[in-house]
N, CA, C and O atoms as a Tripos MOL2 file, in Angstrom:
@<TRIPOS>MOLECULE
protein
  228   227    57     0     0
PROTEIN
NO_CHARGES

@<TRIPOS>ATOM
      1 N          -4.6260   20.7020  -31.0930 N.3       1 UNK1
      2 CA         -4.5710   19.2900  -30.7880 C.3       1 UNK1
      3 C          -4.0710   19.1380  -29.3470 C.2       1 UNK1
      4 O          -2.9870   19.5510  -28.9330 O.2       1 UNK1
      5 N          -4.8940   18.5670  -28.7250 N.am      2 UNK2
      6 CA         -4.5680   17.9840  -27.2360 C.3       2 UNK2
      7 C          -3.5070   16.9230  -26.8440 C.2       2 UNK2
      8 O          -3.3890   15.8440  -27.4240 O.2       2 UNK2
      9 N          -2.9480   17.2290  -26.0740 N.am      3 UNK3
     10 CA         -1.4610   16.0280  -25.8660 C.3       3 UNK3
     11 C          -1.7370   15.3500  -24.7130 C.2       3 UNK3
     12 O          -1.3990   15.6650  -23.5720 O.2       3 UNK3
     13 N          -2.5440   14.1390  -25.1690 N.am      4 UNK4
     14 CA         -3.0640   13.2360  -24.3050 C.3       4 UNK4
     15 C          -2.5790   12.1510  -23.9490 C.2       4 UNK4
     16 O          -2.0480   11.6210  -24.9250 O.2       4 UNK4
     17 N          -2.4500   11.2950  -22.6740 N.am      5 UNK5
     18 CA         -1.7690   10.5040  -22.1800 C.3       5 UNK5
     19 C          -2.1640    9.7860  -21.0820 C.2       5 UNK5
     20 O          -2.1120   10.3800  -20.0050 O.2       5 UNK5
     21 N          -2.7180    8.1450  -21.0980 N.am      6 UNK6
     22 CA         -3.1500    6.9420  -21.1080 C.3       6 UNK6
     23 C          -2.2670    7.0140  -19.0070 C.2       6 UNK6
     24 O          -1.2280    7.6580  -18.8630 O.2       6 UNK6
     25 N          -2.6930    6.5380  -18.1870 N.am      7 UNK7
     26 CA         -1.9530    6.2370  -17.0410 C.3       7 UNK7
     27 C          -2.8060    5.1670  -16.5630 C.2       7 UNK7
     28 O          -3.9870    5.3400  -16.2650 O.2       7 UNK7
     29 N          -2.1570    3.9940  -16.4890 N.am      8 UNK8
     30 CA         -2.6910    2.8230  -15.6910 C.3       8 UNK8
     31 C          -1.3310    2.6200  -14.2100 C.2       8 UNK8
     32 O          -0.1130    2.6440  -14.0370 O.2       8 UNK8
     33 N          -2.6810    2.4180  -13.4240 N.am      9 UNK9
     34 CA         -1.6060    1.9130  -11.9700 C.3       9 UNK9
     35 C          -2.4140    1.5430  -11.0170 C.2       9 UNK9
     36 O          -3.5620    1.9470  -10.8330 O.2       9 UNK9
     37 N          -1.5930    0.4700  -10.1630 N.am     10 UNK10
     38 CA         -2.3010   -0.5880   -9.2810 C.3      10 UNK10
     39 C          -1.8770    0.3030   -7.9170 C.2      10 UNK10
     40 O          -0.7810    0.8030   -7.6650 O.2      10 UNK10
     41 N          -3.0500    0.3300   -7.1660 N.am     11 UNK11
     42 CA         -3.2550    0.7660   -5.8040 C.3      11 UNK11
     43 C          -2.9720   -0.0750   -4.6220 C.2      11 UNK11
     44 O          -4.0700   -0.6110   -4.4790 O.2      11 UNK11
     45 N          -2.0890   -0.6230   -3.5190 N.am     12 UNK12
     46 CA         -2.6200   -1.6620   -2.9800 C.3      12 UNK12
     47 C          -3.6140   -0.4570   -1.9050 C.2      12 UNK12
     48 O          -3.4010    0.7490   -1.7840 O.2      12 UNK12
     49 N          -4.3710   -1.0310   -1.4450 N.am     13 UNK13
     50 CA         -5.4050   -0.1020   -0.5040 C.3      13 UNK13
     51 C          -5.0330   -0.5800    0.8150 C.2      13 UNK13
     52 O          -4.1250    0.0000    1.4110 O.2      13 UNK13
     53 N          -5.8880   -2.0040    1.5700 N.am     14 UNK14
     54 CA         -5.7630   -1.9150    2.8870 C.3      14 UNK14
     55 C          -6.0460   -3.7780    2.5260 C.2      14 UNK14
     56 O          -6.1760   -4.3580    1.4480 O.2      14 UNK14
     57 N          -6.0560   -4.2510    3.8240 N.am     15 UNK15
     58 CA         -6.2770   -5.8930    3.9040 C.3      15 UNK15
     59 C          -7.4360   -6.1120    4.0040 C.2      15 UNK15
     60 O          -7.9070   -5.4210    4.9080 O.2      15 UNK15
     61 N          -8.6140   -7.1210    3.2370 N.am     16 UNK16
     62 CA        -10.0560   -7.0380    3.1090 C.3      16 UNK16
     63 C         -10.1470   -8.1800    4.4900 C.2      16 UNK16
     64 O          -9.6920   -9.3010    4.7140 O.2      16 UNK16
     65 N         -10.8830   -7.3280    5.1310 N.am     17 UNK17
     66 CA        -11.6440   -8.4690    6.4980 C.3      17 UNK17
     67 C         -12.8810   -9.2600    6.3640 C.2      17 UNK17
     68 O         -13.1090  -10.2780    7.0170 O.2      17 UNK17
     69 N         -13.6980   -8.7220    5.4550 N.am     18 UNK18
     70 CA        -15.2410   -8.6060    5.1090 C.3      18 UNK18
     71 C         -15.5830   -8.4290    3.5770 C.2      18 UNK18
     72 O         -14.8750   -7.8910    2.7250 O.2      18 UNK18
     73 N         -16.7640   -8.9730    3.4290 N.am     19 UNK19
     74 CA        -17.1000   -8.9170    2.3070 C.3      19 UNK19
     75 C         -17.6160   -7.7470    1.9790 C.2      19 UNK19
     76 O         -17.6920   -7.5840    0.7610 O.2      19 UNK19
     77 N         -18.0620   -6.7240    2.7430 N.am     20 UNK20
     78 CA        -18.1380   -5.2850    2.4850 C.3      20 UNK20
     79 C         -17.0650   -4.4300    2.1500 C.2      20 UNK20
     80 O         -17.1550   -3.2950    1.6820 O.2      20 UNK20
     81 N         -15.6860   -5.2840    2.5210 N.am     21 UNK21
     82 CA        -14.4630   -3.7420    2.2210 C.3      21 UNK21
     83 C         -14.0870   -4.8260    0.6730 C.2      21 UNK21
     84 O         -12.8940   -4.6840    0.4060 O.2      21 UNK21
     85 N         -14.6940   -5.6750   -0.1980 N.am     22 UNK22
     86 CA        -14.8690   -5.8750   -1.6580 C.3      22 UNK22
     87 C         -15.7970   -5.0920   -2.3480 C.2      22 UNK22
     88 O         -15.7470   -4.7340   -3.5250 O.2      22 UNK22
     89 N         -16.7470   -4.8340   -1.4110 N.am     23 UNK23
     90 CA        -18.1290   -4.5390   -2.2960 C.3      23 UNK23
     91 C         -19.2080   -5.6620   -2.5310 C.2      23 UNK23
     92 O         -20.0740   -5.6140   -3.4050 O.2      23 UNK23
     93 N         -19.0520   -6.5400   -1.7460 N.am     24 UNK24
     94 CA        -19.7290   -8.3400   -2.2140 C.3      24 UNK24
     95 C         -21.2320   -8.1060   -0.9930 C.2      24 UNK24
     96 O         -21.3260   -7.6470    0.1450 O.2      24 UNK24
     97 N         -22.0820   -8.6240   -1.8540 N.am     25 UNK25
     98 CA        -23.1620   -8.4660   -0.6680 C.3      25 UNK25
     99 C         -23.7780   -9.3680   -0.7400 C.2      25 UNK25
    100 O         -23.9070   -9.8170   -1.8790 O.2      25 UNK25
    101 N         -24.4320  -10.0600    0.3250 N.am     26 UNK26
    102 CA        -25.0680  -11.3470    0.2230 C.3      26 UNK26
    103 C         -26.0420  -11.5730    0.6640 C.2      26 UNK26
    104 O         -26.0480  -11.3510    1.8750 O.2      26 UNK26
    105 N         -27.5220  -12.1560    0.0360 N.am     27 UNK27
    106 CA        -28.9920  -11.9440    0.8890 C.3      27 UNK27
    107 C         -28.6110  -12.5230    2.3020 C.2      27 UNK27
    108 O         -27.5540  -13.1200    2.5070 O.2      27 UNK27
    109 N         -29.3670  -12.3400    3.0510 N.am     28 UNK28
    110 CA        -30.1200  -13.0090    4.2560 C.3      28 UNK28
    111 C         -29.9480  -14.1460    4.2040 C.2      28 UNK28
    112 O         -29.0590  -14.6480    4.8920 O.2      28 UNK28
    113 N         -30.9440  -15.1130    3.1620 N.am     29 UNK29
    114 CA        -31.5560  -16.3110    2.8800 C.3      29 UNK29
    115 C         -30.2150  -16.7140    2.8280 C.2      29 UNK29
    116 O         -29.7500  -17.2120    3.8530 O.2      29 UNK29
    117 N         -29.3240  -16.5700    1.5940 N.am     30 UNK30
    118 CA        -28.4390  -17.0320    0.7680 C.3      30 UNK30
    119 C         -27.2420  -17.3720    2.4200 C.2      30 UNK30
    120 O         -26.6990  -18.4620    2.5990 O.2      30 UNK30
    121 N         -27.1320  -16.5170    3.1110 N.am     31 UNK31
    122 CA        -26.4080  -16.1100    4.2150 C.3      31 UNK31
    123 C         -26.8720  -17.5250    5.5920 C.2      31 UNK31
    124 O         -26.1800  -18.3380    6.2050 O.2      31 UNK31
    125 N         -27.8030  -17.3280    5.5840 N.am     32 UNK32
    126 CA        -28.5780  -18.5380    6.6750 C.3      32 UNK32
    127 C         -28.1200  -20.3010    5.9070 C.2      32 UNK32
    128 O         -27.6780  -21.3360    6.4040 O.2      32 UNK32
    129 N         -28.5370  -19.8670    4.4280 N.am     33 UNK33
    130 CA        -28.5170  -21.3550    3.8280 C.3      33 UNK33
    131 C         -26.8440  -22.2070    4.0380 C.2      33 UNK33
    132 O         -26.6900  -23.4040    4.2830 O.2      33 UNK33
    133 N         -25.6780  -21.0990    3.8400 N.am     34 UNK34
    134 CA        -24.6940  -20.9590    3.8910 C.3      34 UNK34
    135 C         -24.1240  -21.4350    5.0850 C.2      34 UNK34
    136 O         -23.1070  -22.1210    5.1880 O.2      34 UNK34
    137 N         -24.9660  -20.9570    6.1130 N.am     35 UNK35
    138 CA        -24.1760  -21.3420    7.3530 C.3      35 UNK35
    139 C         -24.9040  -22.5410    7.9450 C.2      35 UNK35
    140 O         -24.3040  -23.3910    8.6030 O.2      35 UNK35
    141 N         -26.2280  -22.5920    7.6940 N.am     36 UNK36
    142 CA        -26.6510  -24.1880    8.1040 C.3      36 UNK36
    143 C         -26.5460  -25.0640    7.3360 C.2      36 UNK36
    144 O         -27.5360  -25.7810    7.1870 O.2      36 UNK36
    145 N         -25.3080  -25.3550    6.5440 N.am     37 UNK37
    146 CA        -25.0110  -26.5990    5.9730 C.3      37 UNK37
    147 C         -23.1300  -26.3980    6.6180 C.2      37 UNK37
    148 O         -22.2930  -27.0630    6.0070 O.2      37 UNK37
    149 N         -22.7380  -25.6840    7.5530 N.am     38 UNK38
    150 CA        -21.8280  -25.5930    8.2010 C.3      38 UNK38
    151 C         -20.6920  -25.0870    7.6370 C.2      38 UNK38
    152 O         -19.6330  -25.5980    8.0000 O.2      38 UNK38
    153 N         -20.6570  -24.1280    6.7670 N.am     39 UNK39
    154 CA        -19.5710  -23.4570    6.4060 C.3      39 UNK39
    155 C         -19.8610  -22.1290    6.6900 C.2      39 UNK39
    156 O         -20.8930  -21.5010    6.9270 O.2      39 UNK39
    157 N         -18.4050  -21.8040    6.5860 N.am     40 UNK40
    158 CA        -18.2410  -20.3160    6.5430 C.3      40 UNK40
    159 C         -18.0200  -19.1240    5.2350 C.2      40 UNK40
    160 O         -17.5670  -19.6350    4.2110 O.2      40 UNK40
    161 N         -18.1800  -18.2150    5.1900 N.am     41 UNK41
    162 CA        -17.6250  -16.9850    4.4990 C.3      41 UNK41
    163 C         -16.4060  -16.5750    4.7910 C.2      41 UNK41
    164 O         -16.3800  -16.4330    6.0140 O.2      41 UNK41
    165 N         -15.0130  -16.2120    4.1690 N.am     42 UNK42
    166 CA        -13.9370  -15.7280    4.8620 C.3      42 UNK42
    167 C         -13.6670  -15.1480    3.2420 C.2      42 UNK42
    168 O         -13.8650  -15.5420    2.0930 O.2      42 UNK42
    169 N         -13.0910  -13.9610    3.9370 N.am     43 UNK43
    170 CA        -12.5760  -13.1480    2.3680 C.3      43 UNK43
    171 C         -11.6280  -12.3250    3.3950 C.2      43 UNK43
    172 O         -11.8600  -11.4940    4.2730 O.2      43 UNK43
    173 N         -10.3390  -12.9950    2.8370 N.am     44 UNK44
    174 CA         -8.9060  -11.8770    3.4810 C.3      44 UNK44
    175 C          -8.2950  -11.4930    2.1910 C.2      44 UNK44
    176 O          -8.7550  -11.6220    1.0570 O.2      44 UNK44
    177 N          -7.1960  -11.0090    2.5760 N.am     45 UNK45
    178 CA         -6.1210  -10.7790    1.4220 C.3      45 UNK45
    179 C          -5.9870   -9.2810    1.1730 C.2      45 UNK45
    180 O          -6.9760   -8.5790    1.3870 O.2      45 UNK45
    181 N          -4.8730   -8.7360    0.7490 N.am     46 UNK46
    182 CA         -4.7180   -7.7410    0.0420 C.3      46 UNK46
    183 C          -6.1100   -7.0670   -0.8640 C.2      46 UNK46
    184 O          -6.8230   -7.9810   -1.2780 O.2      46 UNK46
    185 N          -6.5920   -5.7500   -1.2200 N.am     47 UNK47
    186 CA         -7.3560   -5.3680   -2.1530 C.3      47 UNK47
    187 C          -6.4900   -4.6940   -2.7610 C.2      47 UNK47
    188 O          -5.6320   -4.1240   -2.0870 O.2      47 UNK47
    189 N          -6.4840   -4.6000   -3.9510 N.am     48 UNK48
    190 CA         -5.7790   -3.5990   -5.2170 C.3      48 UNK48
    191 C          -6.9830   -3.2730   -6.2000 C.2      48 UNK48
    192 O          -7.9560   -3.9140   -6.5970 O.2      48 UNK48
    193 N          -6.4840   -1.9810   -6.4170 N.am     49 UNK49
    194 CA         -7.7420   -0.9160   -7.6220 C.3      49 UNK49
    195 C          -7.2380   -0.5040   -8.6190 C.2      49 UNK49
    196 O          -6.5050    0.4820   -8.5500 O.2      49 UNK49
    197 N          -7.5070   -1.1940   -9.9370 N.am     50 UNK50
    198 CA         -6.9460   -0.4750  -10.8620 C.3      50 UNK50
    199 C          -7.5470    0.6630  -11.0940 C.2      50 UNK50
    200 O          -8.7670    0.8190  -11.0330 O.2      50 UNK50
    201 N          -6.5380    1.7240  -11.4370 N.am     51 UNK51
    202 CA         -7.2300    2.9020  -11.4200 C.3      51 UNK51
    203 C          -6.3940    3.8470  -13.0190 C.2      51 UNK51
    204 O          -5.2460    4.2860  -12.9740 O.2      51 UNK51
    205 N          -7.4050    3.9720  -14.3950 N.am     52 UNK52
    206 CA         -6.7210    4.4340  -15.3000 C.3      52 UNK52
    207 C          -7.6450    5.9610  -15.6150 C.2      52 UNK52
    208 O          -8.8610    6.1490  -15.5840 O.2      52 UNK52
    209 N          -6.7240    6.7310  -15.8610 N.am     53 UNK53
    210 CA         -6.6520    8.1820  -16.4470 C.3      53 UNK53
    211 C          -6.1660    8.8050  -17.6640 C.2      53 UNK53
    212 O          -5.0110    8.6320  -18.0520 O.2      53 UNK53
    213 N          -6.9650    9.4870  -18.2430 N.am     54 UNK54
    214 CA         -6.1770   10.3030  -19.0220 C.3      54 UNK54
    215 C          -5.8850   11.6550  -18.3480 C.2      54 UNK54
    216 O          -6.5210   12.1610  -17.4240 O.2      54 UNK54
    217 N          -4.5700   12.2530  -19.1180 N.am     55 UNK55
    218 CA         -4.2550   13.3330  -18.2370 C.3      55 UNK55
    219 C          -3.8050   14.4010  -19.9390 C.2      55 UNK55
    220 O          -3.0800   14.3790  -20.9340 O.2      55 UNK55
    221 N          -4.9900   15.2890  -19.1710 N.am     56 UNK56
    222 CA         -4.8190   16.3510  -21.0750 C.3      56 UNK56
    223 C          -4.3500   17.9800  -20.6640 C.2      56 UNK56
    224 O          -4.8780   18.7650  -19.8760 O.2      56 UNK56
    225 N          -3.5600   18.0800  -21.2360 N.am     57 UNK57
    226 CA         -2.4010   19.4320  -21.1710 C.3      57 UNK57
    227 C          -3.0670   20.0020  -22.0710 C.2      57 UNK57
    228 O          -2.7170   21.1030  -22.4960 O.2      57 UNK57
@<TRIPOS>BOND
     1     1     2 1
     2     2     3 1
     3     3     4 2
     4     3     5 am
     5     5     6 1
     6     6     7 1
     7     7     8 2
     8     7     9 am
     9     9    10 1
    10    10    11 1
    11    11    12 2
    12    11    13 am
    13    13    14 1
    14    14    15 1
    15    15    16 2
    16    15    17 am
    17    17    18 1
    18    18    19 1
    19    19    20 2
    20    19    21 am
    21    21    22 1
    22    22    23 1
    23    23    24 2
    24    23    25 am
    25    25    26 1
    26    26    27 1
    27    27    28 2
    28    27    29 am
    29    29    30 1
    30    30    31 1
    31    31    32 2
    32    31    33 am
    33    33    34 1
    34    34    35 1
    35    35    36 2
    36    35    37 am
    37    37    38 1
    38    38    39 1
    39    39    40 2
    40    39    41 am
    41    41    42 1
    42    42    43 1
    43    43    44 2
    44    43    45 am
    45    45    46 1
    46    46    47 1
    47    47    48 2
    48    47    49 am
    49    49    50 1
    50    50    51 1
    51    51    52 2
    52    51    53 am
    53    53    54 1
    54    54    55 1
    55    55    56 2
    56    55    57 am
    57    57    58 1
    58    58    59 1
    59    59    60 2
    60    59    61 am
    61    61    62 1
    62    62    63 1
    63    63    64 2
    64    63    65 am
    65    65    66 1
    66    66    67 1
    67    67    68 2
    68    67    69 am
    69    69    70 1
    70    70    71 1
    71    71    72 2
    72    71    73 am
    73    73    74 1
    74    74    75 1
    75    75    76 2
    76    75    77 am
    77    77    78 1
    78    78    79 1
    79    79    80 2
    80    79    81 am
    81    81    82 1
    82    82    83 1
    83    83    84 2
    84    83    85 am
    85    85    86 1
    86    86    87 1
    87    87    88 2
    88    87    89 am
    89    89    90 1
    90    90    91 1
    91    91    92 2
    92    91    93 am
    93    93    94 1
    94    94    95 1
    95    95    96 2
    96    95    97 am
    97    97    98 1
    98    98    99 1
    99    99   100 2
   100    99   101 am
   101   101   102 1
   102   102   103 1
   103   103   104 2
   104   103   105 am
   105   105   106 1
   106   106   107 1
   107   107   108 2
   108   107   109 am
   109   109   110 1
   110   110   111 1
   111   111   112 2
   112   111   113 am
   113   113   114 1
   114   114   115 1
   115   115   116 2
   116   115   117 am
   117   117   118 1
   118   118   119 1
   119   119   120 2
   120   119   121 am
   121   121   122 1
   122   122   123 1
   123   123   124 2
   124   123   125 am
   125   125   126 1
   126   126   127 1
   127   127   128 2
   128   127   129 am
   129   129   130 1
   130   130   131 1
   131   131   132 2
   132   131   133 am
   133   133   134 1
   134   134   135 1
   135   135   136 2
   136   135   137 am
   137   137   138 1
   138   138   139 1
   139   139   140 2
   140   139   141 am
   141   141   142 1
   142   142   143 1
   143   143   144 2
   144   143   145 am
   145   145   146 1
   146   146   147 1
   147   147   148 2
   148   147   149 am
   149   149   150 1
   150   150   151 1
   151   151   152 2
   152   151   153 am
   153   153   154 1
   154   154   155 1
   155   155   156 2
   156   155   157 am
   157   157   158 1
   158   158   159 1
   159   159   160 2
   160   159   161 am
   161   161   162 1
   162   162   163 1
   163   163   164 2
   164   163   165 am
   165   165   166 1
   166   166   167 1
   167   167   168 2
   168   167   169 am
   169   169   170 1
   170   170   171 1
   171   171   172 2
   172   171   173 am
   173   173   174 1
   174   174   175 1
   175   175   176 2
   176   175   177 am
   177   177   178 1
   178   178   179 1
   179   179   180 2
   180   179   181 am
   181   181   182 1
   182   182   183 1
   183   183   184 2
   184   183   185 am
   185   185   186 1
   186   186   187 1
   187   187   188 2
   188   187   189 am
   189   189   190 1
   190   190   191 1
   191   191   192 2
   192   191   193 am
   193   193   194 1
   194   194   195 1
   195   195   196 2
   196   195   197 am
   197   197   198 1
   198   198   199 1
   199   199   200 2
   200   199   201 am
   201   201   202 1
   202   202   203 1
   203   203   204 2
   204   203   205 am
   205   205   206 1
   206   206   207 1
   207   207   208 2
   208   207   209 am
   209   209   210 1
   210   210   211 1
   211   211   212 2
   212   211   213 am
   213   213   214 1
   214   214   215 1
   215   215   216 2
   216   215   217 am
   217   217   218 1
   218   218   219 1
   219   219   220 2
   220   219   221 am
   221   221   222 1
   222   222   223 1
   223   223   224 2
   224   223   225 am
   225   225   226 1
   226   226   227 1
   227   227   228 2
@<TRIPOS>SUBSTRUCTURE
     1 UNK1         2 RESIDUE 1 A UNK
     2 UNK2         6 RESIDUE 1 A UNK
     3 UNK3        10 RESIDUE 1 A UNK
     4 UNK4        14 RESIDUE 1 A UNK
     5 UNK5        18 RESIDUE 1 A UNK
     6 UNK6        22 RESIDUE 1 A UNK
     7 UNK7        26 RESIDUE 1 A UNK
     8 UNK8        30 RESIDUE 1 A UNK
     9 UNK9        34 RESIDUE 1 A UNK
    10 UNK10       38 RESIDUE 1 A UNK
    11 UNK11       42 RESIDUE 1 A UNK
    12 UNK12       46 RESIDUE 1 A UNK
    13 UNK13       50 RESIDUE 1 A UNK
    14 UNK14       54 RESIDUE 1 A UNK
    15 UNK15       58 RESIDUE 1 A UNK
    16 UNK16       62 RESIDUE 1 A UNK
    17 UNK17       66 RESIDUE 1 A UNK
    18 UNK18       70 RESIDUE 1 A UNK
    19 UNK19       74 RESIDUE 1 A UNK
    20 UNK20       78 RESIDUE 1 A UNK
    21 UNK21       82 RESIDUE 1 A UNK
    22 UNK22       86 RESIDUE 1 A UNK
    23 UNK23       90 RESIDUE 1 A UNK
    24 UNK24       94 RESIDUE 1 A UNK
    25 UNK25       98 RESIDUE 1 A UNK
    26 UNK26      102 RESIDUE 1 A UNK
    27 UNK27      106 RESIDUE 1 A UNK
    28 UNK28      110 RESIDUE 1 A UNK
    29 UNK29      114 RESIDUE 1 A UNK
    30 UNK30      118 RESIDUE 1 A UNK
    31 UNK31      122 RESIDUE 1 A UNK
    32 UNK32      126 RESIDUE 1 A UNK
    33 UNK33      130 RESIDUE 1 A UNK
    34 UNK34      134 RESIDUE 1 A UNK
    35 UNK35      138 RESIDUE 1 A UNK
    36 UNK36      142 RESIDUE 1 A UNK
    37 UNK37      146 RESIDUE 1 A UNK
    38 UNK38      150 RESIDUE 1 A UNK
    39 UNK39      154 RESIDUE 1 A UNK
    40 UNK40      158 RESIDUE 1 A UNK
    41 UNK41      162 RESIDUE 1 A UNK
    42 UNK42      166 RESIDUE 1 A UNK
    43 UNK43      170 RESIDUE 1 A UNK
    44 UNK44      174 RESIDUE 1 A UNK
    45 UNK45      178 RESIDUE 1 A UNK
    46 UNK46      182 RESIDUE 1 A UNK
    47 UNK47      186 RESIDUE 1 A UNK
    48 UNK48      190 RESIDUE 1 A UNK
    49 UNK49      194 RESIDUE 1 A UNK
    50 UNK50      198 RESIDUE 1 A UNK
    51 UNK51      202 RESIDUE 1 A UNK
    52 UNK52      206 RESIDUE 1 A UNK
    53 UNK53      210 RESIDUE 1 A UNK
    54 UNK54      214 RESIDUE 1 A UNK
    55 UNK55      218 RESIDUE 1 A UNK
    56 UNK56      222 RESIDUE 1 A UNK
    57 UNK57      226 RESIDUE 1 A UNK
């Protein structure tokens, strides 16, 4: 019998500048439509990764 054991834990990583350091991607179209009705895109903040493991002895 294996002595197995559950590990959850939050990563902070780095500060998101862009919607690429989320992973978020956005057409062209969707991107043009977006900005000619005069807004912007802004994605800051902290990123955190949950990241869970088992760890087997």
């Amino acid at each position: 019998m294996s002595d197995a054991r559950e590990i959850l834990s939050v990563v902070n990583n780095r500060m998101a500048k862009h919607l690429r350091d989320v992973n978020v991607n956005i057409s062209e179209v969707t991107r043009r439509y977006i900005i000619s009705k005069g807004k912007r895109m802004k994605v800051t903040g902290p990123v955190f990764v949950g990241i869970s493991a088992e760890v087997v002895e």
